[in-house]
C-alpha positions in Angstrom: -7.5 -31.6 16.5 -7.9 -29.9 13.0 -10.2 -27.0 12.8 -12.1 -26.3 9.8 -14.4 -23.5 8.9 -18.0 -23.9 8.5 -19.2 -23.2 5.0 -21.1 -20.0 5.4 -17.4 -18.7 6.4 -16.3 -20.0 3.3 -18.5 -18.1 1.3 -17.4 -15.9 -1.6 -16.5 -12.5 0.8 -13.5 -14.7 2.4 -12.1 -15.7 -0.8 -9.0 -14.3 -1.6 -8.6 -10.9 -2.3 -7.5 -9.6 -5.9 -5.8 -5.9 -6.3 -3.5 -4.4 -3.8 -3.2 -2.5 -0.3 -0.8 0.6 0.4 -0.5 1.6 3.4 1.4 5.0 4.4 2.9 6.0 7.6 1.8 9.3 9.1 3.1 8.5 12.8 6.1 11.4 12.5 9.1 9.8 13.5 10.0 9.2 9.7 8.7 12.2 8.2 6.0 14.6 9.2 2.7 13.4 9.4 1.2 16.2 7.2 3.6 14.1 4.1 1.6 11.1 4.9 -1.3 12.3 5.3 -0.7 14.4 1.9 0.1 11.1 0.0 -3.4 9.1 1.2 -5.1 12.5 -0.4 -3.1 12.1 -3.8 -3.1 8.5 -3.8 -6.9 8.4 -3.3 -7.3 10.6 -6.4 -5.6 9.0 -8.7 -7.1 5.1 -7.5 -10.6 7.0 -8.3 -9.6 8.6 -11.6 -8.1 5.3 -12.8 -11.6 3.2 -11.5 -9.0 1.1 -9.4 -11.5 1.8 -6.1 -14.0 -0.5 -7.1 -14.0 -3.1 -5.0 -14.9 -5.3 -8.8 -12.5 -4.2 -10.4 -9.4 -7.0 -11.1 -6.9 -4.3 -9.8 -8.7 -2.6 -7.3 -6.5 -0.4 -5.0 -7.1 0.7 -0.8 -5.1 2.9 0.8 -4.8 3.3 4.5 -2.8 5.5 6.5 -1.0 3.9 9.8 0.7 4.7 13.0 3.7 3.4 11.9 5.3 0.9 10.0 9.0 -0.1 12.0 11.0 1.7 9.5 11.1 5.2 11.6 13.9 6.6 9.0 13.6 7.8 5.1 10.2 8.5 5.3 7.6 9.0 4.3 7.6 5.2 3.9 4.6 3.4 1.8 4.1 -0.3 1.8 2.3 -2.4 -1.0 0.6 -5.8 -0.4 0.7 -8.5 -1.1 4.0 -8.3 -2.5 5.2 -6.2 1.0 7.6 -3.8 -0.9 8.8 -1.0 1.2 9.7 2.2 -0.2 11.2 5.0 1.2 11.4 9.0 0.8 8.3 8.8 -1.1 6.8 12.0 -2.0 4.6 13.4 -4.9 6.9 12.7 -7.9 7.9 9.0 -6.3 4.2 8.1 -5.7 3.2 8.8 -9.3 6.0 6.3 -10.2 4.6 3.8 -7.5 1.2 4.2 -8.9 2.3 4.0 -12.7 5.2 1.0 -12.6 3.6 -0.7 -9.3 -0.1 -0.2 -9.0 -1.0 0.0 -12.6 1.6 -2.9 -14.1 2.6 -4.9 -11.1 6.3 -4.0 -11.6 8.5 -2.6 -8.0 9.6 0.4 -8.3 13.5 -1.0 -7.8 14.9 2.6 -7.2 12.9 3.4 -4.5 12.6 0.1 -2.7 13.8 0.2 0.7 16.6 -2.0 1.7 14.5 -5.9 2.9 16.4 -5.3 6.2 15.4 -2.1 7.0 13.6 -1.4 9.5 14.0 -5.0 11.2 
């Protein structure tokens, strides 16, 4: 039996999302947290100095910090969505790169991508 959803779930709010999702590990087995945890504070600042945290905007950024994202080596690892690229030993200088080259002008960082295997 196919399912459908009713239309009030179909609204505008469940249309697809635009802009992109990073998500940082802070759990400790790849780096320490406080690195994570470090990176959501930086990240966050420059989303809000580039306008990218309104929810309007066509490249609107989150960030989230997680408990851990199966890679549990080269960390600190940061993960971008919808394209899922992994990258690995990310730290002040590499997330400005991230958020330049990847954030700002959809382009991977190829240097700091981590291996697609990795972590599997």
């Amino acid at each position: 039996m196919e399912r459908t959803m009713p239309d009030d779930l179909n609204s505008s709010i469940f249309s697809k999302r635009t802009g992109r999702r990073v998500l940082i590990c802070i759990r400790g087995r790849c780096a320490p947290p406080e690195q994570g945890a470090a990176l959501e504070k930086r990240l966050l600042a420059l989303v809000a100095q580039h306008g990218l945290d309104d929810p309007d905007h066509p490249q609107h950024v989150t960030c989230r910090v997680v408990q851990c994202l199966a890679v549990c080596s080269d960390g600190p690892i940061v993960t971008v969505h919808p394209e899922g690229v992994r990258y690995r030993l990310v730290d002040a200088a590499a997330l400005k790169q991230i958020f330049q080259q990847h954030l700002l002008n959809g382009q991977p960082v190829e240097a700091l991508r981590l291996p697609p295997t990795a972590g599997l």
